[in-house]
N, C-alpha and C positions, 0 to 999 in steps of 0.2 A: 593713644586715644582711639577708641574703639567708635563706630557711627551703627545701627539699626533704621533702615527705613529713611523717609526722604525727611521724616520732620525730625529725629535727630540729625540727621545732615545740615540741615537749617538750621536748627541750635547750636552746633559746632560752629558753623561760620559765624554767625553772629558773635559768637563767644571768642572769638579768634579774630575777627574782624576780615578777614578772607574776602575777599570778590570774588564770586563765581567764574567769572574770568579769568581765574588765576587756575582754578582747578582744570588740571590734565585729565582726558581722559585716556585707558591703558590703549595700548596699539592695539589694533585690530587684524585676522591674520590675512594677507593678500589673497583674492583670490585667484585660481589658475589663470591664467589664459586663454582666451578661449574663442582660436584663429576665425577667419572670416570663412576658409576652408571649412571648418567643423562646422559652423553652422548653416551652412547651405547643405552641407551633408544630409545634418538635421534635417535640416526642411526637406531637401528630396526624399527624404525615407520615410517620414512623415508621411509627405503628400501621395508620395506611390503608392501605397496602401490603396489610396482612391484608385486607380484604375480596377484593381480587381472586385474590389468592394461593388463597382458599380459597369461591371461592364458584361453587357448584355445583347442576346443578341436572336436572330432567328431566321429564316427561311423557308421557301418554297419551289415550286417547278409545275410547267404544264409541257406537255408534248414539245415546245418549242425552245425554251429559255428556261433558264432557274436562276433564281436572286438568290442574298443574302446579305442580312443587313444588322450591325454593329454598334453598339456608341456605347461611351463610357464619361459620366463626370472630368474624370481627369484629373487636375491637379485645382480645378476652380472649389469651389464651398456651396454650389450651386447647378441645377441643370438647365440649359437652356435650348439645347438642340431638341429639334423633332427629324420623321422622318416618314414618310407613306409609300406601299409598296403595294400594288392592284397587280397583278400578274393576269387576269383576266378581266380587262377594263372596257366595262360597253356592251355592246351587243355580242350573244352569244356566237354569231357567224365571224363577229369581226377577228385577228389576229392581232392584237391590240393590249399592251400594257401600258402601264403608267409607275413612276418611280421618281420621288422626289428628298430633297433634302431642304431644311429651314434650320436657321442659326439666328433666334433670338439674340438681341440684346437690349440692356434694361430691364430686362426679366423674358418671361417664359410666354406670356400672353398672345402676342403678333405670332409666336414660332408654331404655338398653339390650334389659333386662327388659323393659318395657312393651310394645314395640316386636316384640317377638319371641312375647308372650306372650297381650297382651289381644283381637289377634284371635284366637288360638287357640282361646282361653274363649268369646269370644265364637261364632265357628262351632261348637265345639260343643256350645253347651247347646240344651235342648229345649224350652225356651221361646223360642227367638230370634224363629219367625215369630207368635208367639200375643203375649210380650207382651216385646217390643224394651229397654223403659226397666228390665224386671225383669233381663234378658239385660246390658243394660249394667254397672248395677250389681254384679249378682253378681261381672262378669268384672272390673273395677275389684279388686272386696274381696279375689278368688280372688288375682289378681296379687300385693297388696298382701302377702296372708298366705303366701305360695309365696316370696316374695323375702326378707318379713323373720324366715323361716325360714332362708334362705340367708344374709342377712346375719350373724345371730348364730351361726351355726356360723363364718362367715368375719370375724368381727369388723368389717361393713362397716359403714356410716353414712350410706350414697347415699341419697338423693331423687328424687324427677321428679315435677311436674305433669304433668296429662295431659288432653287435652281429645280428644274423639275425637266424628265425626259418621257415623250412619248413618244414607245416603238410601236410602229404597225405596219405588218407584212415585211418590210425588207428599207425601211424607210424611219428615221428617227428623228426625231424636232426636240430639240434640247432650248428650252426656258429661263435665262438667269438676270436676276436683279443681284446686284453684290457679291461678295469673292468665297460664296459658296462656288465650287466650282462641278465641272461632270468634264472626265475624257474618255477615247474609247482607244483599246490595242487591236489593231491592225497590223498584222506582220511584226506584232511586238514592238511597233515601234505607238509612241504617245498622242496619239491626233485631239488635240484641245476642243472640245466641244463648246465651251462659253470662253470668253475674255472676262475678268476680274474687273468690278466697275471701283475702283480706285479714286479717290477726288483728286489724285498729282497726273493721272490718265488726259494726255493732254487735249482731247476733245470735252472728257468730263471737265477738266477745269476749265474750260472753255466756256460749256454750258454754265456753268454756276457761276461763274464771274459776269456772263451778260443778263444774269437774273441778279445781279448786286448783290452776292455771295463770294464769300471770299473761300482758299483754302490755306489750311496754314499748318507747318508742322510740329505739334508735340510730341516727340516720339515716334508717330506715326503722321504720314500727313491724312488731315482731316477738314472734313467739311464744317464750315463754320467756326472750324478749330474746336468741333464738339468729336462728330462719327466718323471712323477711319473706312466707310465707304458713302460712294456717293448714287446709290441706287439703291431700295428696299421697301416691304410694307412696312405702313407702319409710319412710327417717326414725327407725330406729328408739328411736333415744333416746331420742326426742320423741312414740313414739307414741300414749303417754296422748291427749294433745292435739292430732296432726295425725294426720288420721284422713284414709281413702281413700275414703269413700263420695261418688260424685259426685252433683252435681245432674245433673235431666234436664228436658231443655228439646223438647219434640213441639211441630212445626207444619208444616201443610199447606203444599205450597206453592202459589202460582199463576202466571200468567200474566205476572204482574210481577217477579214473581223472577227478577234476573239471576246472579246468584255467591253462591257461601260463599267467604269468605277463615277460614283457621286461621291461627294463627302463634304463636310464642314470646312472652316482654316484651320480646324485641328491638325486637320490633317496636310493642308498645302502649307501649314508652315513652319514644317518637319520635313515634308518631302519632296521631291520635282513631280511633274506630271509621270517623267521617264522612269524614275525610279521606284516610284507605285508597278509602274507596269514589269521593271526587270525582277521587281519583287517576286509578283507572282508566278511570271515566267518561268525565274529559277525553284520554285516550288509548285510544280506541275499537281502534285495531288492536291493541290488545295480548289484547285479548281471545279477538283470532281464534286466538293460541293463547297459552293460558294461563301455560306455564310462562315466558313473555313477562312476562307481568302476574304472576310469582310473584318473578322477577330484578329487576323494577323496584321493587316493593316493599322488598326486601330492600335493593338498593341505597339506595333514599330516604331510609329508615329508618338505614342508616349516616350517608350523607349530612347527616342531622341530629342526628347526634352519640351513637346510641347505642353502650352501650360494651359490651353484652352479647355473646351469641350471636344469630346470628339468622335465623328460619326464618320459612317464610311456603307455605303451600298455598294455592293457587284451584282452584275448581271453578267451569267453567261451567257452569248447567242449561241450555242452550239448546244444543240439537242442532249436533255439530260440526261445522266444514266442513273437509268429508276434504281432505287434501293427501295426492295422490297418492305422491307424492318423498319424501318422510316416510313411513317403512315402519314406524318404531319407533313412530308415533301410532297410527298406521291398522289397528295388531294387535289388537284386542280381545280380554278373557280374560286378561291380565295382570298383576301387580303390580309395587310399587316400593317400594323403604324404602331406610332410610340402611345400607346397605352398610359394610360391616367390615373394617378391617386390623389384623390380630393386632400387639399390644403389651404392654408389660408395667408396671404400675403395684405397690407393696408388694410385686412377688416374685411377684402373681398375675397370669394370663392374661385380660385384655382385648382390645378389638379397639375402634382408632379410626375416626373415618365416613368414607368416601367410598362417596356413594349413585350410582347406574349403574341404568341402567332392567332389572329384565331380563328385557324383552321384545327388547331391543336383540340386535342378530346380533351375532358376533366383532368383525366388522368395523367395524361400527358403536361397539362399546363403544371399542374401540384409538382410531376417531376419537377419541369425547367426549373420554377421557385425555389424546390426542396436544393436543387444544385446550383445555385444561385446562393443562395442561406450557405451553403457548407464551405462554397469561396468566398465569402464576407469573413467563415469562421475559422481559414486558416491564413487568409492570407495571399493565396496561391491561386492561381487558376487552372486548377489539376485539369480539368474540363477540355480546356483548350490541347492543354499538353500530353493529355492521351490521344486526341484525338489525330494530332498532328504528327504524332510519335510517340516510341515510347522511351526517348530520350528527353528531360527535361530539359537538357541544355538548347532544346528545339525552339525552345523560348524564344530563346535569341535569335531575332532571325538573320541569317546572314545578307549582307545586299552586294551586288557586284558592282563595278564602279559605273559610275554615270558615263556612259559614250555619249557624244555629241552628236546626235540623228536627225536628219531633217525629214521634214516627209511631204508629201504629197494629196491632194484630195482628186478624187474624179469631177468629170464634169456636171457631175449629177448633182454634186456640194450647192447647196444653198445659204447665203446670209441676208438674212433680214435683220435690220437695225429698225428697235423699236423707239420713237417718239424721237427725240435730237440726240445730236452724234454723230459720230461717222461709225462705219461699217467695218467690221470685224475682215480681216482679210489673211488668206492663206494662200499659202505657196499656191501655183498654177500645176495644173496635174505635168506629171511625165509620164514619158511612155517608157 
């Protein structure tokens, strides 16, 4: 008995009196297996692509100092970091930059705001050259309260940590709400410039618990059992409890001071404070220009599997050595930040990062882009890897093992604990 089509299959049954329930269907052939291995595999090769696709980067120098400043997507589907670099910040007589890091979360808006706003507060208030850590703070609170005025008119719910450093003359004040973080190498060894505001941080929970807030762990421990920090703009939900006032960290610096590194949790959480520093130590040319040693970081830091966003600034203190060929370092009087393309997120007008120096001529920007385009289209970050060497395997960057180093601050060291809390505390100087 031969069947055509499903309504001779019907008339067979019927005619036969068969239930369909009796009919087999043929075996089907298994398919492979297909380990837990293989598919993270997958995924990581997948998602790496994103570092290069999206990692970007740029720099400058004046008489004094030269930055250089990095970030990449990474393995998220989304960007949310920002970043501001003022190399000559203020008055023309002053010796004064400014250099900051922001790490949205819930989108890109607060990271945004920060980025566009807290140098502004900060130039112009009227304490900035009398008393710097008052100027910080304010411009923190200003941003905080200016945005989640904005948010709740616009129903928004963004975040951003923010850690921000301002060097002047021989003197640094480093700004941090949330586990963005900033350290500086000193005799190569990692001096922490902010504390990470944590809600398991036992003064943080402290605070939030006598505000009738609780914290709890999911995975991470969180405030409210929402946000895995408990200080940021932004937030407003949450703002009982996650409050903007940063701490401030003054110190002198000296003669042994080599870099401030800033960066995202991309980055701290892939690597120690220490190991950022022997990073760069054991690759001495990258120093010579920094945004060199802001690429390899970020790279590293993927490299060992973080899955974040991830940004990374260096500052040299040590007097740049001009490269003539290089027109876009050797400009002084410039800035740089993460740079905007109009998008659209709920219906409103955003703008996602792509940062471009710009002190850069026409010319020069159309390069970066055009070399930017040509690593989307292989894959590769040739860019990085000539510059570093002309060995690919340079890629990789080697790290040497974590020694266990304590250190020391002088008596010049200042902590200031902004708003409730206790005070960030560090070793007592040696002689």
């Amino acid at each position: 008995m031969s069947f055509s089509g499903s309504s001779g299959l019907a008339a067979a049954l019927a005619s036969t009196g068969q239930a369909a329930k009796n009919i087999i269907s043929p075996p089907r052939p298994e398919a492979a297996p297909v380990s837990t291995l293989d598919l993270a595999a997958h995924h990581l090769f997948s998602a790496g692509l994103n570092l290069f696709k999206g990692l970007t980067s740029c720099g400058g120098q004046n008489a004094y100092l030269s930055y250089g400043a990095a970030h990449t997507i990474g393995r998220r589907g989304y960007m949310e970091d920002r970043f501001v670099a003022e190399i000559n910040f203020g008055a023309a007589e002053t010796k004064q930059s400014l250099f900051g890091v922001f790490d949205g979360h819930g989108g890109e808006l607060a990271a945004q705001y920060c980025t566009d706003n807290i140098p502004v507060h900060i130039r112009a208030s009227k304490v900035l050259q009398t008393d710097p850590a008052a100027t910080l703070t304010q411009a923190f609170e200003r941003t905080d309260q200016d945005f989640c005025t904005l948010a709740s008119a616009e129903f928004l719910d963004d975040g951003s940590t923010a850690v921000v450093a301002l060097i002047r003359d021989n003197v640094v004040y480093c700004a941090n709400a949330g586990d963005s973080r900033c350290i500086l190498s000193r005799g190569a060894i990692a001096i922490p410039l902010s504390e990470d505001h944590k809600p398991n941080r036992p003064d943080e929970r402290q605070r939030i618990n006598e505000l009738g807030g609780f914290v709890k762990f999911l995975g991470v421990w969180r405030t409210q059992g929402i946000l895995a920090v408990s200080r940021a703009i932004g937030d407003l939900s949450l703002k009982k409890f996650v409050i903007p006032t940063p701490d401030i960290v003054r110190l002198e610096l000296t003669d042994k001071d080599e870099f401030i590194v800033l960066a995202s949790d991309g980055v701290w959480d892939a690597m120690t404070n220490q190991e950022v520093v022997d990073m760069l130590h054991s690759r001495p040319n990258l120093m010579i220009k920094p945004e060199l040693a802001a690429r390899a970081i970020v790279t590293e830091s993927f490299r060992r599997g973080s899955f974040d966003n991830i940004t990374a600034v260096v500052v040299s203190l040590k007097p740049p050595i001009v490269d003539p060929t290089d027109e876009a370092s050797s400009t002084p009087g410039k800035s740089a930040s993460s740079r905007r393309r109009k998008s659209t997120r709920g219906g409103k007008s955003i703008e996602s990062i792509s940062e471009v120096p710009e002190f850069a001529a026409p010319e020069q920007v159309n390069k970066r882009v055009s070399s930017d385009e040509k690593s989307r289209e292989t894959g590769t970050d040739k860019g990085l890897v000539e510059e570093l060497s002309s060995d690919p395997q340079d890629l990789i960057l080697s790290i040497p093992s974590t020694l266990d180093h304590s250190y020391s601050l002088n008596a010049a060291t200042q902590v200031q604990q902004g708003g409730e809390g206790s005070s960030i505390e560090n070793t007592p100087p040696t002689q």
